[in-house]
Each structure stands twice: as structure tokens, then as C-alpha cells.
C-alpha positions as CSV (number, residue, x, y, z in Angstrom):
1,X,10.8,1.2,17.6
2,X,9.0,-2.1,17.0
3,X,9.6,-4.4,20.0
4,X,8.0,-7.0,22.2
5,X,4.4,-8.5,21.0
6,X,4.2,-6.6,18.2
7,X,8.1,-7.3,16.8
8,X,7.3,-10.5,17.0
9,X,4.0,-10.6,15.1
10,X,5.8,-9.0,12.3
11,X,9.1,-10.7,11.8
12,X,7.0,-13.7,12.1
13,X,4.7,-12.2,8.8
14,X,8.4,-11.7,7.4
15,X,9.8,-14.8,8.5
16,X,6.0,-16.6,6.2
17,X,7.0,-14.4,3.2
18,X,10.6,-15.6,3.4
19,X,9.7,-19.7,4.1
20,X,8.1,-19.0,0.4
21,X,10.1,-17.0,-1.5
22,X,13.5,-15.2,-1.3
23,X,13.0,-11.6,-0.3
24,X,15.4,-10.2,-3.1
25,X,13.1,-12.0,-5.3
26,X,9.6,-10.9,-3.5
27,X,10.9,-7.1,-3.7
28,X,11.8,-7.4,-7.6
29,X,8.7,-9.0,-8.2
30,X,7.0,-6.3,-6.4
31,X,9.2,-3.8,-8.6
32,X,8.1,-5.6,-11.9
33,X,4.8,-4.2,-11.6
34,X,6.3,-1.0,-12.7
35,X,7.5,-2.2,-16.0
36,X,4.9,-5.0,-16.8
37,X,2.1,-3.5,-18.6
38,X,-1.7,-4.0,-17.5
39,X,-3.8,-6.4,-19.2
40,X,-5.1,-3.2,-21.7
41,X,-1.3,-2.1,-22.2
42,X,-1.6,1.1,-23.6
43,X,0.9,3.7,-23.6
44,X,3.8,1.3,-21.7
45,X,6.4,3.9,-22.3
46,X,8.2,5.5,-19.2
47,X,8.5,9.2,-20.0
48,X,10.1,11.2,-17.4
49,X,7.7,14.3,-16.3
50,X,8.0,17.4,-14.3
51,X,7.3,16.7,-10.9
52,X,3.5,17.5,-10.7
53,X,1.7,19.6,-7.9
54,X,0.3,17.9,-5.1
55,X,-2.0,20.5,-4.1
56,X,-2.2,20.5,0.4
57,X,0.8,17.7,0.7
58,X,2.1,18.0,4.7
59,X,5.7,17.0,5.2
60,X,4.9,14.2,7.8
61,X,8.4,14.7,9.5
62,X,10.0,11.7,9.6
63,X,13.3,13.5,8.0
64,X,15.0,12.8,5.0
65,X,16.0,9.2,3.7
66,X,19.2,8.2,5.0
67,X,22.0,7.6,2.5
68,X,19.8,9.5,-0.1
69,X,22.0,11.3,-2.8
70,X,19.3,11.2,-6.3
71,X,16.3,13.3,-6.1
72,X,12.7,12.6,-6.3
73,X,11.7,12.3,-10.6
74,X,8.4,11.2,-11.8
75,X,7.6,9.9,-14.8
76,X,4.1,8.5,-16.8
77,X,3.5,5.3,-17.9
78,X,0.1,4.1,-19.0
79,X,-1.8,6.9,-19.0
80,X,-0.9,7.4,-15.3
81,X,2.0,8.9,-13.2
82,X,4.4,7.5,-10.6
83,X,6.9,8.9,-8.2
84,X,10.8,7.5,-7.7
85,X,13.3,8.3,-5.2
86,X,11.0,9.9,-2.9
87,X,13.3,11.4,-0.1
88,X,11.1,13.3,2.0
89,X,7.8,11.4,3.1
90,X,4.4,13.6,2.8
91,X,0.3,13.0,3.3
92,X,-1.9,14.4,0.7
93,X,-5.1,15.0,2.0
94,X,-8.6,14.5,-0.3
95,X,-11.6,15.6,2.3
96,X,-15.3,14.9,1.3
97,X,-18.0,17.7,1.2
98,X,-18.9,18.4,4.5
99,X,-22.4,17.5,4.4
100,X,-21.6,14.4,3.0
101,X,-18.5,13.5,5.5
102,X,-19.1,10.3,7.6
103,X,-16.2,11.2,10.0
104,X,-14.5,8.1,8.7
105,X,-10.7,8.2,6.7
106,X,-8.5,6.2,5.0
107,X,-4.7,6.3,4.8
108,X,-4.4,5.4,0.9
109,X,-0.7,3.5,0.5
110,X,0.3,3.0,-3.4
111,X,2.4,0.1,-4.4
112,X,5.7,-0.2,-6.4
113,X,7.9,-2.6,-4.7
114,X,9.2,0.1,-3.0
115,X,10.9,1.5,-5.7
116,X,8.6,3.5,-7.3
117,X,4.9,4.9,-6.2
118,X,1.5,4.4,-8.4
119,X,0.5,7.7,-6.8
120,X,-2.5,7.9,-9.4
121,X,-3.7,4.7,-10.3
122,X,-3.4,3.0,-6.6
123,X,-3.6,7.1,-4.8
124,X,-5.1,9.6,-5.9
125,X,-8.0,8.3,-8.0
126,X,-8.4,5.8,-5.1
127,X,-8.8,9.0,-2.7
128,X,-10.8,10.9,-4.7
129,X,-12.9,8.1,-5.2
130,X,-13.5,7.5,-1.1
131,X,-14.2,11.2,-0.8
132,X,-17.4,11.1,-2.9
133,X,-18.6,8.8,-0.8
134,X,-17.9,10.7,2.2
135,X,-14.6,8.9,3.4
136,X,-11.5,11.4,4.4
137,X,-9.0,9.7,2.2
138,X,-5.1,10.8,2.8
139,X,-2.6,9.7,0.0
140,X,1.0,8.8,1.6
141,X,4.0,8.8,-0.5
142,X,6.4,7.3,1.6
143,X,10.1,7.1,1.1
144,X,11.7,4.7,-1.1
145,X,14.6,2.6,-2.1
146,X,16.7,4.6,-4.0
147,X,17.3,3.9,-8.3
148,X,19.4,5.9,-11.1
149,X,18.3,9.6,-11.7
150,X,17.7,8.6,-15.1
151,X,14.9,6.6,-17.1
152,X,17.7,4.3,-18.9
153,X,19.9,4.1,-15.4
154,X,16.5,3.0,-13.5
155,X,15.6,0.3,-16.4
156,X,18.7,-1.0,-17.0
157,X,19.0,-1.3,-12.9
158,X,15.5,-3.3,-12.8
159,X,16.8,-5.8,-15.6
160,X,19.8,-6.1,-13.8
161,X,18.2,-6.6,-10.6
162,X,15.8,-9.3,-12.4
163,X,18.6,-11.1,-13.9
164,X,20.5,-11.7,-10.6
165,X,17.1,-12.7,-8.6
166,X,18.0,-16.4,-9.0
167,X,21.5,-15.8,-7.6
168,X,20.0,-13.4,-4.7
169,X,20.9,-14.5,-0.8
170,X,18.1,-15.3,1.3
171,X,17.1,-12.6,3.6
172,X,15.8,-13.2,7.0
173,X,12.9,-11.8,8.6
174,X,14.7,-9.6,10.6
175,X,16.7,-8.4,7.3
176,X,13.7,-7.8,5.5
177,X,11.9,-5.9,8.3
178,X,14.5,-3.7,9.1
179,X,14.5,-2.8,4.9
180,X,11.0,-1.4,5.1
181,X,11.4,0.5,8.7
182,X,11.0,4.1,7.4
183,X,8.0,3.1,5.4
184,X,6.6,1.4,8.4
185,X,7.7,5.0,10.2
186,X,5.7,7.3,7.2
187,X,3.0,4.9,7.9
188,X,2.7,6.0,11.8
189,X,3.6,9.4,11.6
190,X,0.2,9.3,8.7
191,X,-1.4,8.5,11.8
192,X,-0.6,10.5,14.0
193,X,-0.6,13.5,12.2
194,X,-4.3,12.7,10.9
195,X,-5.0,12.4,14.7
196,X,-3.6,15.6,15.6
197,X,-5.7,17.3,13.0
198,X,-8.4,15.3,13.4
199,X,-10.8,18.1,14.6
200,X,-9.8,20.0,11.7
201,X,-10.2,17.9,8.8
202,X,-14.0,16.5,10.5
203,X,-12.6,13.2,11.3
204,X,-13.0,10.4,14.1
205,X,-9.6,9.2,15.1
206,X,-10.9,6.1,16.1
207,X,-11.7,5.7,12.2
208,X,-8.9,6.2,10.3
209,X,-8.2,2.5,8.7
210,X,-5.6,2.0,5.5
211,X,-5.8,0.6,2.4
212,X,-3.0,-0.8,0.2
213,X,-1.6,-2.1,-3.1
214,X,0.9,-4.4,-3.3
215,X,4.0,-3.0,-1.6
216,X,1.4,-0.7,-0.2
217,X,-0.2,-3.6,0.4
218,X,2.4,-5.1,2.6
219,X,3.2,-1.8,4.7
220,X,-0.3,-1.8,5.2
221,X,-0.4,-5.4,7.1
222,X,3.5,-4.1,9.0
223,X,1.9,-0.9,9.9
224,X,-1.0,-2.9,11.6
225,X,0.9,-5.6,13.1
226,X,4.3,-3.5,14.0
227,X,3.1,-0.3,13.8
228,X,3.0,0.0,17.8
229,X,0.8,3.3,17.8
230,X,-0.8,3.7,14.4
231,X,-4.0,1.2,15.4
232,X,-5.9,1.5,12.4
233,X,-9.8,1.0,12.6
234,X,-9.8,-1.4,9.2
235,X,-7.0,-2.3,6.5
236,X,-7.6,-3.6,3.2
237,X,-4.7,-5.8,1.5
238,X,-5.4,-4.9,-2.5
239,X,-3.3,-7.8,-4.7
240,X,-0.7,-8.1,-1.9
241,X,1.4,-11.0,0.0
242,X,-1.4,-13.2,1.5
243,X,1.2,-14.8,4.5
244,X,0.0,-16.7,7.5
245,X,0.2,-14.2,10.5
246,X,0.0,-14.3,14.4
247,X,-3.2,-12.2,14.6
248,X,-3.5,-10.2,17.3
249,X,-6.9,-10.4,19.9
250,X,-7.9,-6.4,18.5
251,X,-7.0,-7.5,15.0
252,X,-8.9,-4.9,12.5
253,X,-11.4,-6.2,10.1
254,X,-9.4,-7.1,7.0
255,X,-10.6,-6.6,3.3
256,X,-8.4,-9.0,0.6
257,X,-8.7,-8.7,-3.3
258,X,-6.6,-10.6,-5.6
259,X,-6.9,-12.1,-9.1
260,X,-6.6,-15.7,-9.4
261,X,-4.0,-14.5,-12.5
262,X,-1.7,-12.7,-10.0
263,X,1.8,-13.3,-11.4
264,X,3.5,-13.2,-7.6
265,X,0.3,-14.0,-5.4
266,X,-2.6,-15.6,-7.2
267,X,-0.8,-19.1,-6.5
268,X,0.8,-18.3,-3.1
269,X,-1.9,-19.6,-0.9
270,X,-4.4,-18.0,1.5
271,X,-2.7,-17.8,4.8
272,X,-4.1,-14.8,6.0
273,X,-7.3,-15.3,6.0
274,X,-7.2,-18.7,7.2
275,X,-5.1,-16.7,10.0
276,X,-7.7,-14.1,10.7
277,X,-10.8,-16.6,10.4
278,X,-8.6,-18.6,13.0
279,X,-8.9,-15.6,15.5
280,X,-12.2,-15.5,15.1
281,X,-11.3,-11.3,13.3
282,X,-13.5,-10.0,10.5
283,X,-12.5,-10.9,7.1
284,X,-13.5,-10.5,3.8
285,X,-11.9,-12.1,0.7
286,X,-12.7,-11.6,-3.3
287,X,-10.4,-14.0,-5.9
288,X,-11.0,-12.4,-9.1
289,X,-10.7,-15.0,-12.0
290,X,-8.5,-12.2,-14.1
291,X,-7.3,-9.2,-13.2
292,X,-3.3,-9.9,-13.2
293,X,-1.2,-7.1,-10.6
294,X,-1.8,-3.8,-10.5
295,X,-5.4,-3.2,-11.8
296,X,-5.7,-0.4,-8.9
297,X,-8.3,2.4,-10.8
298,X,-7.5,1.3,-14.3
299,X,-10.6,0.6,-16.4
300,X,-10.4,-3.4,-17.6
301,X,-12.9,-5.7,-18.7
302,X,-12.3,-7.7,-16.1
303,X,-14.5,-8.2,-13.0
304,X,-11.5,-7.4,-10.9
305,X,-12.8,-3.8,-12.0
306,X,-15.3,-4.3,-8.8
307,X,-13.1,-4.6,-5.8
308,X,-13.9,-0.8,-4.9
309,X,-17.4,-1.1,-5.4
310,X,-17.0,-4.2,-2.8
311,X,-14.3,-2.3,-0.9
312,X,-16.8,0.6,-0.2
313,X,-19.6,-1.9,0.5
314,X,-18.0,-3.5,3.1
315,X,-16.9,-0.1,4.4
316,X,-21.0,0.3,4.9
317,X,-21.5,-3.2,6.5
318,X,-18.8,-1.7,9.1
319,X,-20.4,1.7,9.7
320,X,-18.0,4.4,8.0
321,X,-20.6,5.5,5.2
322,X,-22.6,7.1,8.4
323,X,-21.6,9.1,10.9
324,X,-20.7,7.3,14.1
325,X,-23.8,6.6,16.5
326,X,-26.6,6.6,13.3
């Protein structure tokens, strides 16, 4: 699926993860986040929940998981929802008012270490958020690494994974890449299917960028340097891995927020940008002084709270608050 120029780009953003941490411990970190509360820790508590409706979610056809036996659950932690064991991979649409559409869309990709989905907090408030300012915003839940059925089989399987992260065999790029190929495959079929229908839903396919948090953050950067045919228009990396990268001559512009606080990337370096400054790509960096992981939509008293406000800003500098050609 990913071979050649692009392969290469991306086992070699693997291969800079790897050089600084071990993968097994990268993807629990990644998975903490679902069980380390936000700096306002409020309702902390995972309570299972009935899976909620997800009002004009398209199967996006990429089949189920392979291997998967558990089902998809949901549960709500503070204040907001998340999705585990997702199976079958789907795009939930969130279109602006027609006269306020700019043509422009985003492919929204919540984070979770892969594990589980912040499909409010880092999806749908996101996309609801772009649509009032006239951005086409798609929410993908993609499929993910399968945990226990249950609340106390999925905790006690986090601490378990935690407690054997020190002992955890080093992956190699190639290991790691191929762990994250039907994410990277829910990320093109997004694509494509928002291309098919772009006529439908109002929308340039020569627009359609992706935003990401965290593990959505990472598929974000695989889908745009492995992603072969997805091509999107403009990514934004939201508190994820910040690795040096063989940029590509087309790279899109990039937008980058992290807090200086970030318990897995505030003290990793900045390798990416100094990678896409180095192609001479558009870039766009904010280092919060607080914010920790994971402060997606959630109201803090931190100025971290301002990345969208940047986020759509810089959207503007680019041209997708207008229609094309005004």
C-alpha cells in the first residue's frame, strides 16, 4: 500500500520516534491520556454508556478489524465521551450553513493512543466548532487496538501495560508502521470518500486538510507522508510527536500546538518544524507554557485554551475562511 518515496518518508518519521523512545512505551503513553485526568479533573470516573447516536456516520469501507472478537463500548469520563474497540471505521459529517460555507473541510482525527477515541472533546466539538466558521469538518473514528469488553478488564489491562513499559522490546520502524496501517487506511478512504461526495456536501477537493490530537495527531502526519493518495491541502499536529521528518517538495502547510507541560512531548524536542522550515514548507508553531495533554475543547484557565482561535486564524491567513478565488 505504502511503498517507494513515500514508505520511506514514513518509516523514516517512525524510525525518529523510535531513536527517542521505545514504541511500547510511546503507545502507552499515548493511551495514558485516557486515564490521566485534565488539569480541572472533574468527573475522572470511566462509566460505561450506551453507545450514543452519531447522527449521518458513513461506513467508510475499509472492512472490519482483523482478529477483532470485543465489540465497540463507550464510556464517559470528564464530562465527555469516548469510543473503544471500534471495529468498523466511519466519517461523521458536520457541514456549515450554506451561505456561510467557504468550500473548505477538515478531516477531524481524535486521539487515544489508539486504544480509545476522544470523539467529543478532540471530534465533535472540534467539528462543530469549524462548521460555524464555515469549514466542512468530518469526524473519523477509525479502528482501534483492541482492550477487555469491560471497564475493570480495560483498566486493569492499561496498568498492566504501564507496569511492563520498562521491560517492553524495542520496535522498529517498520514494526511500528505496520501497527497503525488500517488507521493510516480509514485515514485515505476519509479522503476519498469526501472527494467522491464532494459536490454534494459543497466542498473543494483540493481543500480537504486534517487536523489531529495526539494519536490523531500522529496518523495525521502518516496519512500525509504515507498516505499515497489522501494529499491533504493543510494538517495540523494538536499536542503530538514533534519527530524530525524527510519533508516532501509539496509538503502541506503545518499547524503545531503543544504545552511546554506535555508529559510525553513538551521535552521531546522540535524536529518537525526545524524539518519543515528546512524545506523551506509553511509552518506554524504555538508552545503553550501550561496546558499538559489532552486539553482538545476542554475549558482551562490556561492559555493553551487559544490554539483554535489560532488554528482558525491561520486557516484565514491560508484562504479557507473564503471561498476559493475571493
Amino acid at each position: 500500500m505504502m511503498r517507494s518515496l513515500g514508505y520511506a518518508k514514513l518509516t523514516g518519521y517512525f524510525a525518529s520516534i523510535t531513536r527517542r523512545v521505545r514504541v511500547g512505551a510511546f503507545a502507552a503513553g499515548l493511551a495514558a491520556v485516557c486515564l490521566a485526568a485534565p488539569a480541572h479533573a472533574q468527573n475522572d470516573k470511566m462509566t460505561p454508556i450506551a453507545i450514543p447516536a452519531q447522527p449521518g456516520a458513513v461506513e467508510l469501507g475499509t472492512g472490519p478489524l482483523p482478529g477483532a472478537t470485543n465489540p465497540e463500548v463507550w464510556h464517559s469520563q470528564y464530562g465527555s465521551v469516548f469510543a473503544r474497540n471500534v471495529t468498523v471505521a466511519t466519517l461523521t459529517p458536520f457541514l456549515p450553513d450554506p451561505a456561510k460555507a467557504t468550500g473548505a473541510a477538515v478531516v477531524v482525527a481524535p486521539g487515544g493512543g489508539f486504544r480509545t477515541l476522544s470523539m467529543e472533546n478532540e471530534g465533535w466539538n472540534v467539528a462543530r466548532a469549524l462548521a460555524k466558521r464555515g469549514v466542512a469538518a468530518f469526524v473519523l473514528k477509525y479502528r482501534l487496538v483492541q482492550t477487555p469488553p469491560d471497564m475493570e478488564g480495560f483498566e486493569r489491562s492499561m496498568r498492566e501495560m504501564f507496569s511492563g513499559v520498562a521491560k517492553a522490546p524495542r520496535m522498529s520502524p517498520e514494526q511500528a508502521l505496520a501497527g497503525i496501517a488500517p488507521q493510516i487506511a480509514d485515514a485515505r478512504a476519509a479522503f476519498a470518500l469526501i472527494r467522491r461526495r464532494a459536490a454534494e456536501w459543497h466542498i473543494d477537493p483540493d481543500r480537504i486538510g486534517m487536523v489531529g490530537f495526539s494519536a490523531g495527531a500522529m496518523l495525521t502526519m502518516a496519512t500525509t507522508l504515507g498516505g499515497e493518495d489522501a494529499k491533504p491541502a493543510f494538517i495540523g499536529n494538536i499536542y503530538g510527536p514533534l519527530a524530525s521528518v524527510t519533508v516532501p517538495a509539496d509538503a502541506p502547510p503545518l499547524f503545531i500546538a503543544l504545552a511546554a507541560d506535555d508529559p510525553f512531548f513538551g521535552s521531546a524536542g522540535f524536529g518537525l518544524i526545524e524539518s519543515w522550515k528546512a524545506a523551506k514548507r509553511p509552518v506554524e508553531f504555538h508552545l503553550y507554557e501550561q496546558g499538559g495533554h489532552g486539553f482538545g475543547m476542554y475549558p482551562k484557565e490556561t492559555t493553551s485554551t487559544g490554539w483554535f482561535v489560532a488554528f482558525v486564524a491561520w486557516l484565514g491567513m491560508h484562504g479557507m475562511l473564503k471561498p476559493a478565488g475571493h
